[in-house]
LUMDONU-248485 format. One record per residue (C-alpha): residue number from 1; residue in one letter; x, y, z. Coordinates in Angstrom, 3 decimals. Example, Ala and Ser with C-alpha at 12.3 -4.5 7.8 and 13.67 -1.06 7.14 Angstrom:
BEGIN
resi / resn / X / Y / Z
1 / a / 12.300 / -4.500 / 7.800
2 / s / 13.670 / -1.060 / 7.140
***
This chain:
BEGIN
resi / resn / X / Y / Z
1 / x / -39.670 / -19.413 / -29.880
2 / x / -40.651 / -16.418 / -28.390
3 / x / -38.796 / -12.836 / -29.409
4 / x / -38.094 / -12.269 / -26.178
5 / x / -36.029 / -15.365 / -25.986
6 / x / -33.996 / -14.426 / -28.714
7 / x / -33.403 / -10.661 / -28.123
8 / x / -32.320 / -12.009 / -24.707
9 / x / -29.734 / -14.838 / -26.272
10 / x / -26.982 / -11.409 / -26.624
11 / x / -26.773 / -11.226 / -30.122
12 / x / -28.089 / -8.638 / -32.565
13 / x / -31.430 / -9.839 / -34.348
14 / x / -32.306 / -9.246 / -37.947
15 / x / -36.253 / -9.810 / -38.783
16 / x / -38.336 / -8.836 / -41.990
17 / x / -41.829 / -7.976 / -42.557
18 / x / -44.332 / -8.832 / -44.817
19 / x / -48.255 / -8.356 / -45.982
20 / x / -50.493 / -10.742 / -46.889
21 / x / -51.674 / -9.730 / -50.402
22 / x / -54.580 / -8.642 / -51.490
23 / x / -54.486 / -10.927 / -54.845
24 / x / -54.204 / -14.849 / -54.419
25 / x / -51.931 / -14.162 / -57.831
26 / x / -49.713 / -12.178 / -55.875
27 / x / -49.116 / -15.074 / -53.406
28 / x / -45.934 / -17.361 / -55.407
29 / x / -44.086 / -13.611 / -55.586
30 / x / -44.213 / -13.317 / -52.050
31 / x / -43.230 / -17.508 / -51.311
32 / x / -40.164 / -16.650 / -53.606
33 / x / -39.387 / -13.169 / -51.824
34 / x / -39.231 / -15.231 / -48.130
35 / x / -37.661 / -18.688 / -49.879
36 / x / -35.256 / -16.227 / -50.609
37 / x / -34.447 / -14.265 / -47.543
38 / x / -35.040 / -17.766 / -45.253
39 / x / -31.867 / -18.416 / -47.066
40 / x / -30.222 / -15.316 / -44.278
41 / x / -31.231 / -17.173 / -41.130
42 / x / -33.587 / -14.064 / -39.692
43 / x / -34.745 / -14.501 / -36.010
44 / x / -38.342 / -13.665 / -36.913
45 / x / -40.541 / -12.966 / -39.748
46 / x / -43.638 / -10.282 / -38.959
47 / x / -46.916 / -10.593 / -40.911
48 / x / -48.857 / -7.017 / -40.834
49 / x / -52.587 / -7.063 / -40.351
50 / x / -55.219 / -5.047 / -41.901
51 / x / -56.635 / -1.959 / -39.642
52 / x / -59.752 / -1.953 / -41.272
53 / x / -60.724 / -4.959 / -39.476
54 / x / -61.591 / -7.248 / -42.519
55 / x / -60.511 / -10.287 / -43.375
56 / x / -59.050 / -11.003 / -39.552
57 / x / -57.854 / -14.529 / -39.576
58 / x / -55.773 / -13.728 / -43.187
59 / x / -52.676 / -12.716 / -41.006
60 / x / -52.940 / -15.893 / -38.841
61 / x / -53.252 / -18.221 / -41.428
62 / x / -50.358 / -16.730 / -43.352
63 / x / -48.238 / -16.594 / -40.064
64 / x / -48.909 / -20.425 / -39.642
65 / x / -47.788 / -21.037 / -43.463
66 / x / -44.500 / -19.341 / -43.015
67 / x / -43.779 / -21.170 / -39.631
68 / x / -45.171 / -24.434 / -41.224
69 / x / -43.926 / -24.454 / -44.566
70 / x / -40.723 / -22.539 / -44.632
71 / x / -39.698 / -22.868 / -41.049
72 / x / -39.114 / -19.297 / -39.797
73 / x / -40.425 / -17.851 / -36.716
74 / x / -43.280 / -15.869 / -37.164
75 / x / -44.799 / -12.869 / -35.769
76 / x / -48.361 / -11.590 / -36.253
77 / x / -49.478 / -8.525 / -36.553
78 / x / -52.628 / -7.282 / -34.875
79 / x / -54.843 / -4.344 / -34.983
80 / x / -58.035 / -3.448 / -32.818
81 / x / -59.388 / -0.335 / -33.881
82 / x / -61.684 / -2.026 / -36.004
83 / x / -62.508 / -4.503 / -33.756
84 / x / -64.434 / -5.783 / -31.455
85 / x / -63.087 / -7.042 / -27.988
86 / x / -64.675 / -10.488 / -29.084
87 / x / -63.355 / -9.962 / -32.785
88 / x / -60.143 / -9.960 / -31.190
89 / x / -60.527 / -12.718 / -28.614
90 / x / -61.416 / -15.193 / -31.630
91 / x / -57.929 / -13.665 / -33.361
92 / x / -56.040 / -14.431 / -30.361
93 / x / -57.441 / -18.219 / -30.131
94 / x / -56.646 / -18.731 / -33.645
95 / x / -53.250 / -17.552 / -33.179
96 / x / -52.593 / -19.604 / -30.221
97 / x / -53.991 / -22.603 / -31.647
98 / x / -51.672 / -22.330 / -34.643
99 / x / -48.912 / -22.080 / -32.384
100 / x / -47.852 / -18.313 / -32.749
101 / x / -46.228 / -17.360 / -29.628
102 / x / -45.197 / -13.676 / -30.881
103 / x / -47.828 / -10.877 / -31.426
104 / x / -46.932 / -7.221 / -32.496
105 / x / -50.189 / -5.162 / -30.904
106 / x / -51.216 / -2.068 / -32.550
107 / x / -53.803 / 0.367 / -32.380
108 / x / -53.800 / 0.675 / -36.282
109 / x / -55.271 / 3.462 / -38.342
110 / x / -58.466 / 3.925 / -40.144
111 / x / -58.287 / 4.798 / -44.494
112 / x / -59.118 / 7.799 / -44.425
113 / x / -62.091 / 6.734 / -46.438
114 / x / -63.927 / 4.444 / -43.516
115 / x / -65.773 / 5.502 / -40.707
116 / x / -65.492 / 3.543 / -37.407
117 / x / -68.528 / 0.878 / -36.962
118 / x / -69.862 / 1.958 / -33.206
119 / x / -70.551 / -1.363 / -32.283
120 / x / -66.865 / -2.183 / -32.283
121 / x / -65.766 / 0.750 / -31.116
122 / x / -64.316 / -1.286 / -28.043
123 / x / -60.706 / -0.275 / -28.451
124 / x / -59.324 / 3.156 / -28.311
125 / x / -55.699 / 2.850 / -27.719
126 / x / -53.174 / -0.385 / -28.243
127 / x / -52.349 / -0.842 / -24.019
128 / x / -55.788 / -1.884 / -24.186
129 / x / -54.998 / -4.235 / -26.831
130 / x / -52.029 / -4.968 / -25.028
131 / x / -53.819 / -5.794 / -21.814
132 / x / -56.402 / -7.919 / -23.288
133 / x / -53.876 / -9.797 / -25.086
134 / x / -51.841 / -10.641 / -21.490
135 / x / -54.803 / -12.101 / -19.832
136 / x / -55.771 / -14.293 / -23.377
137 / x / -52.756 / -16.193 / -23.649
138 / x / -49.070 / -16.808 / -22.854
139 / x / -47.919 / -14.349 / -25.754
140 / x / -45.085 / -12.426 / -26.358
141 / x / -46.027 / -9.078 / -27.354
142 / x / -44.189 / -6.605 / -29.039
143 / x / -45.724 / -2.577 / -29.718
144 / x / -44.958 / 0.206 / -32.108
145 / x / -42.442 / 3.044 / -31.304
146 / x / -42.004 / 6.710 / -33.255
147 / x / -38.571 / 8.098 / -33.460
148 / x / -40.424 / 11.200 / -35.007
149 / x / -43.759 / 11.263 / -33.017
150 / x / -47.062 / 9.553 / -33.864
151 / x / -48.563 / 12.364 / -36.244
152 / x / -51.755 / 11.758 / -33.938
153 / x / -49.282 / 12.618 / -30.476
154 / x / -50.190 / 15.614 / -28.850
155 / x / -46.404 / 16.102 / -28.183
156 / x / -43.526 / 14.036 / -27.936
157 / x / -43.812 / 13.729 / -24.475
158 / x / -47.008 / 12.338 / -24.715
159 / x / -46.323 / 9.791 / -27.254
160 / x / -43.893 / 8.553 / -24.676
161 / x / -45.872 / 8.437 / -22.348
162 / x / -48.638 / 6.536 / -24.559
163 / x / -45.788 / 4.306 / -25.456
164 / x / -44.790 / 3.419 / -21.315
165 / x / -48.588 / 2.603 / -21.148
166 / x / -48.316 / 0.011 / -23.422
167 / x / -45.233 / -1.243 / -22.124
168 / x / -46.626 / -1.400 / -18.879
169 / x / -49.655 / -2.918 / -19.820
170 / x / -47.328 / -6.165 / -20.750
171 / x / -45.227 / -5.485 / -24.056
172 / x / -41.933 / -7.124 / -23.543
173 / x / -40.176 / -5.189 / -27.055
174 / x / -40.534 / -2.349 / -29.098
175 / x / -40.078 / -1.889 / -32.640
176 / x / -39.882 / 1.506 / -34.202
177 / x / -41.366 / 3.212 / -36.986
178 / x / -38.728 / 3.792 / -39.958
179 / x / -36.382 / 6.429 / -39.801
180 / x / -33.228 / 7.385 / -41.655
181 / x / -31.606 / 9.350 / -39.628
182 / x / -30.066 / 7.651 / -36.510
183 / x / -29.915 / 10.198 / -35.084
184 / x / -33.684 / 10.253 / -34.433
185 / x / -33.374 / 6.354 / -33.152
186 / x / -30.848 / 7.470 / -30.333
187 / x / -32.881 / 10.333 / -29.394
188 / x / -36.045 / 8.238 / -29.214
189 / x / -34.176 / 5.257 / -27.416
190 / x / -32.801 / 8.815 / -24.911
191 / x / -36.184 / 9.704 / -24.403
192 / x / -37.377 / 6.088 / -23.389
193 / x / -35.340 / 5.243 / -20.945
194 / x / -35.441 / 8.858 / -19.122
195 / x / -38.947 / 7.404 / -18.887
196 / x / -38.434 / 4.143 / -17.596
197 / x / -38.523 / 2.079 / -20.362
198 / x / -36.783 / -0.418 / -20.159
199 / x / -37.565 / -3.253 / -22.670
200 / x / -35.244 / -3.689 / -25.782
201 / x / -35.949 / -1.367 / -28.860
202 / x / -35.772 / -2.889 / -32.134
203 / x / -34.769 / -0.350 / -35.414
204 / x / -37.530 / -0.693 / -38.141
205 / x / -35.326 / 0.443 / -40.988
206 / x / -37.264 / 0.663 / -44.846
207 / x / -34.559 / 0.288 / -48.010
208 / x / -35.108 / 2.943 / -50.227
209 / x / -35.529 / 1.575 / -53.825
210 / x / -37.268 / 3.794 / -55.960
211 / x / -37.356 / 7.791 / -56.191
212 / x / -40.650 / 8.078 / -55.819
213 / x / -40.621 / 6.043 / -52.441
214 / x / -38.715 / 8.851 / -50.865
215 / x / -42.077 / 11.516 / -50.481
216 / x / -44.305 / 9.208 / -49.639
217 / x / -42.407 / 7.861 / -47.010
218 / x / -41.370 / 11.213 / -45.494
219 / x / -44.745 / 11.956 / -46.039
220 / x / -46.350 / 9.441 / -44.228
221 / x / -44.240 / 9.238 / -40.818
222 / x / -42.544 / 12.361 / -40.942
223 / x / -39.118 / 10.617 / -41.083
224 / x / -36.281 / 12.782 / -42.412
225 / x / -33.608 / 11.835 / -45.135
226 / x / -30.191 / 13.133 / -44.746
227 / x / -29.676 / 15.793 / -47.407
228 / x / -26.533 / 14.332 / -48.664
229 / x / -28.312 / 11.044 / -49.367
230 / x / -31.354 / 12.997 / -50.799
231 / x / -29.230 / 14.966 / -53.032
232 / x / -27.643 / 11.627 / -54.601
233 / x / -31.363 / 9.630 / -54.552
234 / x / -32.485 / 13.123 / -56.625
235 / x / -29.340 / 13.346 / -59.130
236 / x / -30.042 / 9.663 / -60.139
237 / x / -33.677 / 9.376 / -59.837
238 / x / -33.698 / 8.412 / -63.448
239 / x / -31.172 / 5.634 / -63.471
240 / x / -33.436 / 3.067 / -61.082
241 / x / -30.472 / 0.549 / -60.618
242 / x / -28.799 / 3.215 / -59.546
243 / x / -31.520 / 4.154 / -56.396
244 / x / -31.251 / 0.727 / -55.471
245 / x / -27.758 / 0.923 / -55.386
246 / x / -27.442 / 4.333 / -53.364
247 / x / -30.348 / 2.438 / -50.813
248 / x / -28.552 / -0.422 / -50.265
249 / x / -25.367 / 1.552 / -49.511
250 / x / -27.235 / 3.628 / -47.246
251 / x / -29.064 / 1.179 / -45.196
252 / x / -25.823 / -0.800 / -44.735
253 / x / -24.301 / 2.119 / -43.624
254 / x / -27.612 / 2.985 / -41.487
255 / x / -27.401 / -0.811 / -39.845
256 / x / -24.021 / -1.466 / -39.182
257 / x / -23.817 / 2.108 / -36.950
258 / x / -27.098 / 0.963 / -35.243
259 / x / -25.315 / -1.952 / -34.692
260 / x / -22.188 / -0.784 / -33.368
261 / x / -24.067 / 1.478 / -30.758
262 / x / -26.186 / -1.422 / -29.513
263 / x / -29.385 / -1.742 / -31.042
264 / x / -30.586 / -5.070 / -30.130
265 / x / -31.726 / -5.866 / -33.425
266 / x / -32.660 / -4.726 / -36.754
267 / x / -35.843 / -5.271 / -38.411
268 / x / -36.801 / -4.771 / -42.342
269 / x / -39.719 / -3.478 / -43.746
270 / x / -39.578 / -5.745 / -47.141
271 / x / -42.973 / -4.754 / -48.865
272 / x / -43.073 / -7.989 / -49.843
273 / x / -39.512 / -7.869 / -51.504
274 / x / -36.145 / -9.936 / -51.096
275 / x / -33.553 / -8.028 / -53.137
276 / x / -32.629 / -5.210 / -51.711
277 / x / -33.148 / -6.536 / -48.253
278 / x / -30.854 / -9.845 / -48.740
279 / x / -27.719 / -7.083 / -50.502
280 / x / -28.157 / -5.424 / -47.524
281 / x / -28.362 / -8.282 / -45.165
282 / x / -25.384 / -10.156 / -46.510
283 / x / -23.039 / -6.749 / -46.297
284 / x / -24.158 / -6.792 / -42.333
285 / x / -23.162 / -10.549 / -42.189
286 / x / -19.807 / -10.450 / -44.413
287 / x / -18.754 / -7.297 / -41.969
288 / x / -19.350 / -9.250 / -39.180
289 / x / -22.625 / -8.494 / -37.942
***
């Protein structure tokens, strides 16, 4: 079914997204992780794809497992900075011969340690992607929003307007970047439709679970944490049940406002966990979410 469908249907969706691992070890951890959360009912399950542009087909074939074997609609990931216009034609068969109907397009970022390969050097932006993706298939696409700007954003009025291209380019859905204040998700959402965008805008919300996740993840899309919440994640940094317990609380909290104000759905980044996302998902669902 396509996303579309369902964030059309009136109801709230709640989604979670995973990686394919590196390590065929690591696989059974991550079978467990979704056997677990499939348990919830989500609308969708996301599968993120490399931006380095190896090992293309990994996210499809994954995608197919978890629509095949566990019976959850998928959603996969795709990335063209890396790629080739032809890379990502043979992507976009593969996908639609497995029967994916749902495609989140991204421009995707290089490691900082790779230098782009000129003779794929086809894609510059994700409308591109988005574009190319429209005229391959009968997809529903979904593209990346940033509450706190794109660090690469000239402004934030130019991210927004980056972000109308590739809505107008075909994306039917947006799904943000995390954030943890909601602030920054209403703003955003403000900012949108003062710009005629229209299309529904999905929260990507991250659990905290460990002390140490709190840097990096400020670090890495600028998002900024409450100080209240910070102050309590700091006092019992030590005491790791403890963070879990304070991220949990939080992210409930965080949801079930989103919620209440009308996000149209809510979607988890799991890193390939169930725990904290299933306490979290079950609060939503025993207060009537």
């Amino acid at each position: 079914m396509k996303i579309s469908a369902l964030l059309s249907a009136g109801r709230p969706t709640f989604s979670f997204e995973f990686f394919p691992p590196k390590k065929q070890e690591d696989y059974p951890a991550l079978y467990t992780a979704l056997e677990h959360l499939k348990q919830l009912g989500p609308d969708f399950v996301s599968v993120t794809h490399p931006a380095n542009g190896q090992m293309p087909f990994k996210t499809a074939e994954l995608a197919a497992r978890i629509k095949n074997d566990f019976g959850l609609e998928p959603m996969a990931h795709l990335t063209c900075i890396a790629h080739s216009r032809q890379e990502i034609s043979d992507v976009v068969a593969q996908l639609e011969k497995l029967g994916i109907q749902n495609i989140l397009a991204m421009r995707g970022d290089l490691p900082k340690d790779m230098t782009l390969d000129p003779e794929k050097a086809h894609y510059s932006y994700a409308n591109e992607l988005v574009a190319d993706i429209v005229k391959l298939g009968d997809f529903c696409i979904g593209v990346a929003g940033y509450p706190a700007v794109h660090p690469q954003a000239q402004s934030a009025g130019a991210d927004i307007i980056n972000l109308k291209r590739k809505v107008d380019a075909g994306a039917d859905f947006i799904i943000t970047q995390l954030f943890f204040d909601n602030r920054s998700y209403f703003s955003f959402l403000e900012k949108c439709r003062a710009a005629g965008i229209t299309v529904p805008v999905i929260a990507g919300i991250m659990p905290i679970t460990e002390y140490k996740q709190l840097q990096r993840f400020t670090q890495m899309c600028s998002a900024s944490v409450p100080q209240d919440f910070a102050d309590k994640l700091r006092t019992a940094q030590d005491d790791s049940r403890a963070v879990a317990a304070l991220g949990v609380e939080f992210a409930t909290a965080q949801c079930a406002e989103l919620l209440r104000r009308g996000a149209p759905g809510v979607h988890f980044f799991t890193l390939n966990k169930s725990d904290a996302t299933s306490r979290i998902l079950k609060n939503l669902k025993n207060s009537g979410f």
